[in-house]
Backbone as ProteinMPNN parsed JSONL, in Angstrom:
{"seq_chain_A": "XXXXXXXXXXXXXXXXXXXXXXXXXXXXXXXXXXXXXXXXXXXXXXXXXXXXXXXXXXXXXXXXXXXXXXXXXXXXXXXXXXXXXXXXXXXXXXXXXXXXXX", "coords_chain_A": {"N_chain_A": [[-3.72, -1.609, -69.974], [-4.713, -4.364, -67.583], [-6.342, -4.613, -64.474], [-4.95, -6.235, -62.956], [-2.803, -6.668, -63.685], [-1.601, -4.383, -63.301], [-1.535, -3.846, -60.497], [0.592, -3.353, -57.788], [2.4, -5.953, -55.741], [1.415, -7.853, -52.83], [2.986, -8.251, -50.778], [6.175, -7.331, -50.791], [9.756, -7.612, -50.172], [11.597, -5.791, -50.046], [9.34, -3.467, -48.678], [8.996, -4.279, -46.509], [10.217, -4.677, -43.346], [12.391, -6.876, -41.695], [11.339, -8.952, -39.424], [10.592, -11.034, -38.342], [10.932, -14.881, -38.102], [11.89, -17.577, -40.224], [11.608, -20.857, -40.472], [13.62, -23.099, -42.3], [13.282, -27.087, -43.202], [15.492, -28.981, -45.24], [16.884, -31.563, -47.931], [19.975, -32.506, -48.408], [20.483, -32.217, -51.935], [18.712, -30.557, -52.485], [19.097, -28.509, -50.759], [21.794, -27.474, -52.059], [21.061, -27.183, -54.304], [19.62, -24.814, -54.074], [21.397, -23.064, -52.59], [23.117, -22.533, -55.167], [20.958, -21.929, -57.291], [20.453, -19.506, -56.029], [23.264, -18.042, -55.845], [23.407, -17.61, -58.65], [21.44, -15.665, -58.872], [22.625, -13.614, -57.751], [21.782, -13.217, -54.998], [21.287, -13.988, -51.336], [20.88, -17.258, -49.936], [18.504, -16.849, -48.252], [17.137, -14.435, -48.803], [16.815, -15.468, -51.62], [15.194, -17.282, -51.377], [12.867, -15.774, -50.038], [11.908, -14.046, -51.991], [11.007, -15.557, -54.01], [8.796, -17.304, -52.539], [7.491, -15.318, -52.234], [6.429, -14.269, -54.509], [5.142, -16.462, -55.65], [3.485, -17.026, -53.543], [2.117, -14.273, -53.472], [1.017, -14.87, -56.324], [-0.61, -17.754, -56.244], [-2.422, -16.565, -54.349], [-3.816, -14.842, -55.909], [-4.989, -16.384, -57.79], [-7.206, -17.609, -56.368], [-8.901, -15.191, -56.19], [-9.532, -14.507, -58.695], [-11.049, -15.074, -62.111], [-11.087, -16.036, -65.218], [-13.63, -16.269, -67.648], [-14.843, -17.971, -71.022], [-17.366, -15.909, -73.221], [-19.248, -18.237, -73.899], [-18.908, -19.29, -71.481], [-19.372, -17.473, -69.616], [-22.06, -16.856, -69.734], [-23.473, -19.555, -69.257], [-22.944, -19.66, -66.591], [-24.011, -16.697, -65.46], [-26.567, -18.074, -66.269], [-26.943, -19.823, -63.844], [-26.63, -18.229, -61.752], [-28.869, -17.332, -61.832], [-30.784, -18.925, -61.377], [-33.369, -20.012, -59.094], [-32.472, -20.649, -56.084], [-33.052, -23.449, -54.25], [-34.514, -25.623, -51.823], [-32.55, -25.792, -48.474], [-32.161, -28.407, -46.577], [-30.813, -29.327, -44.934], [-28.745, -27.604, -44.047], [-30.227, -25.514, -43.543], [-30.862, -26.71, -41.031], [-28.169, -27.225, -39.968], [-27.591, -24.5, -39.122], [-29.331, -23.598, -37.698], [-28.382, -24.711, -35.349], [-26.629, -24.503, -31.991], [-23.289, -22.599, -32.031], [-20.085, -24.141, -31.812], [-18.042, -22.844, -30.709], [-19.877, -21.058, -29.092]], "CA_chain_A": [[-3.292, -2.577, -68.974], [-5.831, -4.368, -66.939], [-6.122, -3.745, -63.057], [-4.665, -7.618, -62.402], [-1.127, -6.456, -63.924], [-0.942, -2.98, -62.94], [-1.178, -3.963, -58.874], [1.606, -4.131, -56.726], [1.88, -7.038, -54.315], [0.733, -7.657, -51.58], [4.214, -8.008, -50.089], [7.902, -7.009, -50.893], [10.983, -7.649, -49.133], [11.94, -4.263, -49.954], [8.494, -2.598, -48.504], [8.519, -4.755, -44.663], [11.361, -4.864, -42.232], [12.449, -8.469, -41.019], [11.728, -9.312, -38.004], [10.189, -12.356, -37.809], [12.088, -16.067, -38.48], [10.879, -18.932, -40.746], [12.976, -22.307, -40.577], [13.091, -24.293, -43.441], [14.46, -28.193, -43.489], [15.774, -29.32, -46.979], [17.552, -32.449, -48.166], [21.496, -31.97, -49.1], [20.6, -32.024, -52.803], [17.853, -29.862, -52.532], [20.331, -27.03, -50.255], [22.911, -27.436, -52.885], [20.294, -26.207, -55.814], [18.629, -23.741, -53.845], [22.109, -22.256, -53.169], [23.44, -22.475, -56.643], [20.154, -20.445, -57.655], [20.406, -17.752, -55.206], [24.202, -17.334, -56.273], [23.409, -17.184, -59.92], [20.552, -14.329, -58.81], [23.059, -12.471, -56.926], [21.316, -13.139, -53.584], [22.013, -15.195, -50.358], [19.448, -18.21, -49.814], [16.896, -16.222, -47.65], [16.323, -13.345, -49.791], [15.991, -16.129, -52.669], [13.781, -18.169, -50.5], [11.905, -15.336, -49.638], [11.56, -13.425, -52.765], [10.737, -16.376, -54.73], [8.05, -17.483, -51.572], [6.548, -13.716, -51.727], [5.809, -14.207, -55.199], [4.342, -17.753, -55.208], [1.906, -16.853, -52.427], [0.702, -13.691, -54.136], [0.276, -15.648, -57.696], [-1.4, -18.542, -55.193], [-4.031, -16.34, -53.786], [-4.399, -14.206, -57.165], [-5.477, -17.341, -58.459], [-8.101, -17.723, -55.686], [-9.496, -14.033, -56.357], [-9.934, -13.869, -60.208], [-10.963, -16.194, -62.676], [-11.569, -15.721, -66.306], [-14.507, -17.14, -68.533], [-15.165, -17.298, -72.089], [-18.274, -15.497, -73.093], [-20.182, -19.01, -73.62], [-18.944, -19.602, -69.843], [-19.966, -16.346, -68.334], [-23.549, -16.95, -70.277], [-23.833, -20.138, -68.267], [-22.561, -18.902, -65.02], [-25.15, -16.276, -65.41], [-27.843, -18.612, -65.779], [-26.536, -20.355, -62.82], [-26.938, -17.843, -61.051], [-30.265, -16.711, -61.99], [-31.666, -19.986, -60.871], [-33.643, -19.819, -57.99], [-31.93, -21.207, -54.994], [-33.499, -24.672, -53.582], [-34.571, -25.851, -50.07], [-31.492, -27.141, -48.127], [-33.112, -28.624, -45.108], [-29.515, -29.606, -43.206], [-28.035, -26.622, -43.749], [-31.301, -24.647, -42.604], [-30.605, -27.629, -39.479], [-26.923, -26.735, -39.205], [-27.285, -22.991, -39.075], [-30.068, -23.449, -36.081], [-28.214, -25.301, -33.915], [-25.816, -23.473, -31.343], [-22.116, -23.289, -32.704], [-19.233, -24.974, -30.926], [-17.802, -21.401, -29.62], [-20.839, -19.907, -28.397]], "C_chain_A": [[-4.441, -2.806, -67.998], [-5.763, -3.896, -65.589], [-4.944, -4.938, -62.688], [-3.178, -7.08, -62.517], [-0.554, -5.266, -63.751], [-0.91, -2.649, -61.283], [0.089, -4.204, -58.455], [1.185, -5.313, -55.789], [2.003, -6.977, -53.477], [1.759, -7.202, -50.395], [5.134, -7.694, -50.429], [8.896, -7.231, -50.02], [11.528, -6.35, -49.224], [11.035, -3.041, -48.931], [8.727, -3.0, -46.428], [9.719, -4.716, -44.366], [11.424, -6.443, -41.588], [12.505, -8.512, -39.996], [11.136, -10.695, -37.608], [10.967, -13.671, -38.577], [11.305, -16.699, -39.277], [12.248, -20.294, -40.982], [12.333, -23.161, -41.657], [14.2, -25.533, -43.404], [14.386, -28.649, -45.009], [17.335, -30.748, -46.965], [18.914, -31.574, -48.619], [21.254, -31.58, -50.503], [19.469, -30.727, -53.212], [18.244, -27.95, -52.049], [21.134, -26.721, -51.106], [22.137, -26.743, -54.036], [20.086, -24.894, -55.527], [20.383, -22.602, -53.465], [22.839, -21.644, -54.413], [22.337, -21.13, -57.094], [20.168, -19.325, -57.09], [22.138, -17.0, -55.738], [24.052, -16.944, -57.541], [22.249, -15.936, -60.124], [21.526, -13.059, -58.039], [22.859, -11.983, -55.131], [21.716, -14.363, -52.684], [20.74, -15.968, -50.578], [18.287, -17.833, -49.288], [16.638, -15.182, -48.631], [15.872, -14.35, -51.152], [14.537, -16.453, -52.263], [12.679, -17.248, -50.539], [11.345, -14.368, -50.527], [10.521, -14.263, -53.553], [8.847, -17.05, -53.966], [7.106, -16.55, -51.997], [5.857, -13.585, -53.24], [4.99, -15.644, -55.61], [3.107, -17.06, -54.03], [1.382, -15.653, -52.889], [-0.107, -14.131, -55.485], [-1.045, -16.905, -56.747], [-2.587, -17.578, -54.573], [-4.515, -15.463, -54.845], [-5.325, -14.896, -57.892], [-6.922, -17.645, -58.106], [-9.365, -16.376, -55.617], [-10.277, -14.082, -57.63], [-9.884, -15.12, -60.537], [-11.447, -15.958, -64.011], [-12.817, -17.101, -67.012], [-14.441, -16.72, -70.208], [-16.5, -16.871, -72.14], [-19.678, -16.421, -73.112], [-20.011, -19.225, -71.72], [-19.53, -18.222, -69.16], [-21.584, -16.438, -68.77], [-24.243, -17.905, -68.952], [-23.609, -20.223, -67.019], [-23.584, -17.979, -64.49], [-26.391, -16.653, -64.716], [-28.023, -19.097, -64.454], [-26.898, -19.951, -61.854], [-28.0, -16.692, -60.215], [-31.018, -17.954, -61.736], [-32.183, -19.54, -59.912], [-33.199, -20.779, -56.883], [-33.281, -22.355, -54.19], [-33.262, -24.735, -51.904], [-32.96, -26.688, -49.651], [-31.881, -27.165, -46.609], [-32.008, -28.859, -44.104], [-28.666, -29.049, -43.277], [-29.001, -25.754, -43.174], [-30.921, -25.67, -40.913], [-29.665, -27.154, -38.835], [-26.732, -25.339, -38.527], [-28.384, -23.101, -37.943], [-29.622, -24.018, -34.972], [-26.825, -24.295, -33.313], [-24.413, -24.268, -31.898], [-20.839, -23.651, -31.782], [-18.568, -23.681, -29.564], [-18.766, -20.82, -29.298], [-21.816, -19.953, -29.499]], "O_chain_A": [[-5.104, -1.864, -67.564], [-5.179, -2.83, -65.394], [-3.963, -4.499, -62.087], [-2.439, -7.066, -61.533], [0.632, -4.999, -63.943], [-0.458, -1.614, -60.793], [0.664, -5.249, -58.758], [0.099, -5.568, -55.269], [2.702, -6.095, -52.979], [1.64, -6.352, -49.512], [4.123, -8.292, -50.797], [8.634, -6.887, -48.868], [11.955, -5.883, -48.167], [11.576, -2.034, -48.476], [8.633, -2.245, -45.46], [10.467, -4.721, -45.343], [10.454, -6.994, -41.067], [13.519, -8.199, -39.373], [11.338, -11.255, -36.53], [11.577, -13.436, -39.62], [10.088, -16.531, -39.201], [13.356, -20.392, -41.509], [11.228, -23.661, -41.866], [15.419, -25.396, -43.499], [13.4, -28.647, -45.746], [18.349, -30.797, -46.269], [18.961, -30.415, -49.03], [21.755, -30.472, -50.693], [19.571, -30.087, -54.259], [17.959, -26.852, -52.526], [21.39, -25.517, -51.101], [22.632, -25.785, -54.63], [20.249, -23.959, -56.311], [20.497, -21.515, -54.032], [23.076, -20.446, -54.568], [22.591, -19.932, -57.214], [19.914, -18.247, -57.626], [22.286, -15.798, -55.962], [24.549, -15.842, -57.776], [22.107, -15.336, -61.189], [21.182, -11.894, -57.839], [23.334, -11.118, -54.395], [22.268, -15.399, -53.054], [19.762, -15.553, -51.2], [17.195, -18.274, -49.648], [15.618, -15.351, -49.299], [14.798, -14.14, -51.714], [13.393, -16.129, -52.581], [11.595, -17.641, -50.972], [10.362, -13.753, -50.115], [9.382, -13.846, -53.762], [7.881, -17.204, -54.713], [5.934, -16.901, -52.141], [4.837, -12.902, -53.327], [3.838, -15.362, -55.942], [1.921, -16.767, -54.184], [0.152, -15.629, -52.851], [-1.29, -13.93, -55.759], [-2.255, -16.68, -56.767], [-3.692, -18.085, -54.376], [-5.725, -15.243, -54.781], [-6.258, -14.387, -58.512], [-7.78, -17.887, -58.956], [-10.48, -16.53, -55.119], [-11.466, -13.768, -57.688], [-9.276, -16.047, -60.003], [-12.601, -15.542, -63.912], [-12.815, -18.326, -66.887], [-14.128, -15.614, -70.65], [-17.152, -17.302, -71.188], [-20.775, -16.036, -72.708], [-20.949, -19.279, -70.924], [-20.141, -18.25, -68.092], [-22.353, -15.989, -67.92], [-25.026, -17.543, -68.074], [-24.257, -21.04, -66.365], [-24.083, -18.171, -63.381], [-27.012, -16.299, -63.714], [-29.084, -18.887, -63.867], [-27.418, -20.647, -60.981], [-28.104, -15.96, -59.231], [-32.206, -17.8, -62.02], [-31.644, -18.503, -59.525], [-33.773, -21.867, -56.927], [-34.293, -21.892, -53.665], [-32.441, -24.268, -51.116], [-32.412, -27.66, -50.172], [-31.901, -26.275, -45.758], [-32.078, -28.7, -42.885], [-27.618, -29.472, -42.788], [-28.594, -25.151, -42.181], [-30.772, -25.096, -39.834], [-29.721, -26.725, -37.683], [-25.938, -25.084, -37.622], [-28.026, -22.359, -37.028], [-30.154, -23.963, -33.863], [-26.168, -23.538, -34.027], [-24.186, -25.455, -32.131], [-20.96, -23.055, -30.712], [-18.587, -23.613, -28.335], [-18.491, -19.63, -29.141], [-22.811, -19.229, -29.473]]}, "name": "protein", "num_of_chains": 1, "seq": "XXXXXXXXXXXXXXXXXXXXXXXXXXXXXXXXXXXXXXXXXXXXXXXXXXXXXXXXXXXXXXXXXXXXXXXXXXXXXXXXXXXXXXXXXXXXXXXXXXXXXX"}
């Protein structure tokens, strides 16, 4: 098993304590599904909401972490990044001038 599928996530509703709110607005037909699914899981609408939420946003930034290649793509990725890096004259500009906070 690799490391990707043998992590826990990041969050659980089981692991944190609720204390903070989140309001969600939803059309009538849209309330009417989302309860339907939470009764046919056994849960009220927030624990759906928020189970369903908790795993969406760790797949969503998993996505942003890892990324697979095939072995022609990691070849040219490589090279990529065995190039030698080029002048960039207005980012050498941007990075000398003072930045908005200080």
């Amino acid at each position: 098993m690799d490391e990707s599928t043998s992590r826990e996530p990041a969050v659980t509703t089981a692991i944190r304590s609720k204390s903070e709110r989140i309001d969600v607005r939803a059309s009538a037909p849209v309330k009417q599904l989302l309860q339907e699914a939470a009764r046919a899981a056994h849960k009220n609408v927030s624990e759906f909401l928020l189970d369903a939420g908790i795993v969406a946003a760790n797949q969503t930034l998993a996505e942003r972490l890892r990324f697979e290649l095939s072995p022609a793509q990691w070849q040219e990725f490589q090279r990529a990044l065995d190039q030698p890096v080029g002048s960039k004259p207005k980012l050498r500009k941007l990075l000398a001038e003072p930045g908005r906070l200080g």
